[in-house]
N, C-alpha and C positions, 0 to 999 in steps of 0.2 A: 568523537561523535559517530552515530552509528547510524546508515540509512538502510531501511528493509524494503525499499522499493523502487526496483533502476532500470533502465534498460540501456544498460553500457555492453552486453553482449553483441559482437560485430555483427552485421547482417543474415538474422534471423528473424525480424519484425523490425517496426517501424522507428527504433530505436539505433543507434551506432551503425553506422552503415560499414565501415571496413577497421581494423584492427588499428588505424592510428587512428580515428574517431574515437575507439574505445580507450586510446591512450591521452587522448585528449580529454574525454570525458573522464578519468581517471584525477588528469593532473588537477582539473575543475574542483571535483571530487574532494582533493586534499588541501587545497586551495581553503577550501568552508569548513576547515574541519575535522573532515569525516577519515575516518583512517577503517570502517569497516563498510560492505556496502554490499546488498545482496540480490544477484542478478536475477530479476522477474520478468522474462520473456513472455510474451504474452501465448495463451495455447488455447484451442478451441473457439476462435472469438468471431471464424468465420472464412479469417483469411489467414490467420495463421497457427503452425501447430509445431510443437518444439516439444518432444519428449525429453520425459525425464533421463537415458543414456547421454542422449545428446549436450542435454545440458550439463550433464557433472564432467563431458569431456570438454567442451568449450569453456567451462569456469576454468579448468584445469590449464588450459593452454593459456588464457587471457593472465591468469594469476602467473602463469609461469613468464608472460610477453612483461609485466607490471616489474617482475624483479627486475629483470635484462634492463630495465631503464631505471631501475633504482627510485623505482615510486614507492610509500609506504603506503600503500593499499592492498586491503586483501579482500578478497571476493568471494562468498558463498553460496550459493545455488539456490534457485526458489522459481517458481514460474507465478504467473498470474492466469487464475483457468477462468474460464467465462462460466458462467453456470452453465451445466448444461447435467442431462439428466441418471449418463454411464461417468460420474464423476467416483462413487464411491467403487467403483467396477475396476475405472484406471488407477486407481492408487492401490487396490489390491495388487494386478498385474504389475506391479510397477509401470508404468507407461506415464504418473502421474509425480510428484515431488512435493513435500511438504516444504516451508523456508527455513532452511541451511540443510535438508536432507536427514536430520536428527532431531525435530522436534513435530510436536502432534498441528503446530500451527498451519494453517493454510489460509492462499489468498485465493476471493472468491470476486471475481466480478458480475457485477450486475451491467445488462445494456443500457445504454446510456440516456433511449428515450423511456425503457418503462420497467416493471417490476417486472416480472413470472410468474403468472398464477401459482406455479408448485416452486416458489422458491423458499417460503416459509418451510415445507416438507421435506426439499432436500438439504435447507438448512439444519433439520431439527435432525435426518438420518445421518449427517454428517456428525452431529454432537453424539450421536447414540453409538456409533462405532468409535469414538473417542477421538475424533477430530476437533480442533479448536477454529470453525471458520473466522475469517478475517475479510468483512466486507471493505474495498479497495474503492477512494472516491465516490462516498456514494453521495457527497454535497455536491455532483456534477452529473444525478443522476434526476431526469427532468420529473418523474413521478412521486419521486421522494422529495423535491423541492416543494412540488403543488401540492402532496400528501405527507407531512413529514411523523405521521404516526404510524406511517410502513414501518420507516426504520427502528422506531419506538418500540414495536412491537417484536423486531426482532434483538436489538440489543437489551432488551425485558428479559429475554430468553436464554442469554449468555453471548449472543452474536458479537463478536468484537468488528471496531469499523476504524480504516487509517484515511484519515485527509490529507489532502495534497496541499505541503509546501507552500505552493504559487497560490491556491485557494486562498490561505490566510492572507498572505499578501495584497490580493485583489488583483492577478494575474489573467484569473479567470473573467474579472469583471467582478462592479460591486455587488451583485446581488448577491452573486454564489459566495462572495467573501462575507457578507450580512450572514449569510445560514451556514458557514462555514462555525462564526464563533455565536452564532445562535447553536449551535451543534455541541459545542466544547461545552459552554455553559451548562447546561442541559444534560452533561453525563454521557455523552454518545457517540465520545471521540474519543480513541485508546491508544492510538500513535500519530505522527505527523510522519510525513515520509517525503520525496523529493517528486519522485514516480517520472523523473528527470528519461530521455529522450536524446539529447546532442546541448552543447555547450551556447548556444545561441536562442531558441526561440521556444525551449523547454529543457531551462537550467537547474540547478541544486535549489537554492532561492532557501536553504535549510537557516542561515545563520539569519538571515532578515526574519524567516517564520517564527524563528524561537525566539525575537525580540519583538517582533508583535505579537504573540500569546503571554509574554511576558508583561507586554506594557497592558493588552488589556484585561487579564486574569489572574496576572500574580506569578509570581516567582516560584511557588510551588508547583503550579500548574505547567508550568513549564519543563521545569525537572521531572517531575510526574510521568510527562512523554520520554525526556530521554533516556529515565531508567528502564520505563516500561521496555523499550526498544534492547536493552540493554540483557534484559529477563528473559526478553524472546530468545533472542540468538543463546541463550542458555537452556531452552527448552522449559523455564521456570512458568509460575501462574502471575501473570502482570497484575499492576492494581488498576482496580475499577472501582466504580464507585453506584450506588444506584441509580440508575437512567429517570430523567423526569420528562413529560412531554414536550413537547414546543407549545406554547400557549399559541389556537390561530389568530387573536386579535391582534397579540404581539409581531405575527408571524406576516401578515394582510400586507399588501404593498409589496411584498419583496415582486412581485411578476407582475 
């Protein structure tokens, strides 16, 4: 199994605090499966900022800590950027990292209470320089929930989006888990990810997600995600399928 969104990097954000956290979150890690898994430090988001140098030396050393204990996990490099507006500036500069550092994909966060007026724009300059954004959580993002023909409008576009693990599960709470697999349904979900934190109170939760997307969309549906994840770390084009609206009357209740 392969997860493209962690923050098992030691104490650089709010994720693995010291280097046997991150070997604890390793063993977790393999524990569910996962024998690939790719560290998304959060950068830009206000409070914290993890350049891309940085990060390809601290994957370096974590993957090299992972051997010494004979864990079979390997670690790829990727950050999680917050939108923000010098995005296509820092990936020129290098200052910025695609996820694994050899492919066009990137994760793109949105804030958690509201859209961006110019985030349609710099989604769309993103795709015009040959970026493939990758919107991160955004069933936990509260404007998207009360609006959810935001994101309509951007996976319409080619915008790819990865839901969080604990989401499906109802980790988050049931509502966001209601619009979680209102979201799959709907075409608007392209990977499942962990988006995992510390072993305790934001864990992998991979192996239960894939058995409730499993139990309530099908066996296809399921693999669908873990190849896609699979195509990523290959640099390949994932499958997708046509995005359909969220119907609002269907939709009414969830807040």
């Amino acid at each position: 199994m392969i997860d493209i969104h962690s923050h098992i990097l030691p104490g650089i954000d709010d994720g693995a605090k010291t280097m046997e956290d991150s070997i604890s979150m390793a063993k977790a890690a393999v524990d569910q499966g996962i024998r690939t898994i790719i560290a998304t430090p959060h950068h830009r988001n206000g409070k914290y900022e993890n350049y891309k140098l940085d990060i390809l030396r601290q994957t370096e050393e974590l993957n090299a800590s992972l051997v010494e204990h004979d864990i079979p996990l390997t670690v790829l490099p990727g950050q999680e950027t917050r939108l923000h507006g010098d995005m296509i500036d820092e990936l020129n500069h290098e200052l910025s990292l695609t996820l694994t550092n050899n492919t066009n994909y990137l994760f793109v966060e949105l804030p958690s209470g509201h859209v961006p007026r110019y985030a349609k724009q710099m989604l769309f300059e993103l795709q015009l320089e040959g970026y493939q954004p990758i919107i991160v959580h955004p069933e936990r993002n509260k404007e998207i929930i009360e609006h959810p023909s935001l994101l309509y409008q951007f996976t319409e576009k080619g915008v790819l989006t990865q839901v969080t693990a604990a989401s499906v599960i109802g980790k988050f709470g049931k509502n966001i888990q209601k619009f979680s697999h209102q979201l799959i349904e709907s075409n608007q979900v392209h990977f499942i990810a962990s988006d995992a934190h510390n072993t305790t109170t934001r864990g992998f939760c991979m192996v239960e997600a894939y058995e409730e997307i499993e139990k309530q969309h099908g066996m296809e549906v399921r693999y669908m995600f873990m190849e896609n994840t699979e195509l990523l770390i290959q640099g390949d084009s994932v499958n997708r399928f046509e995005p359909v609206p969220i119907k609002k009357k269907k939709f009414l209740g969830l807040f």
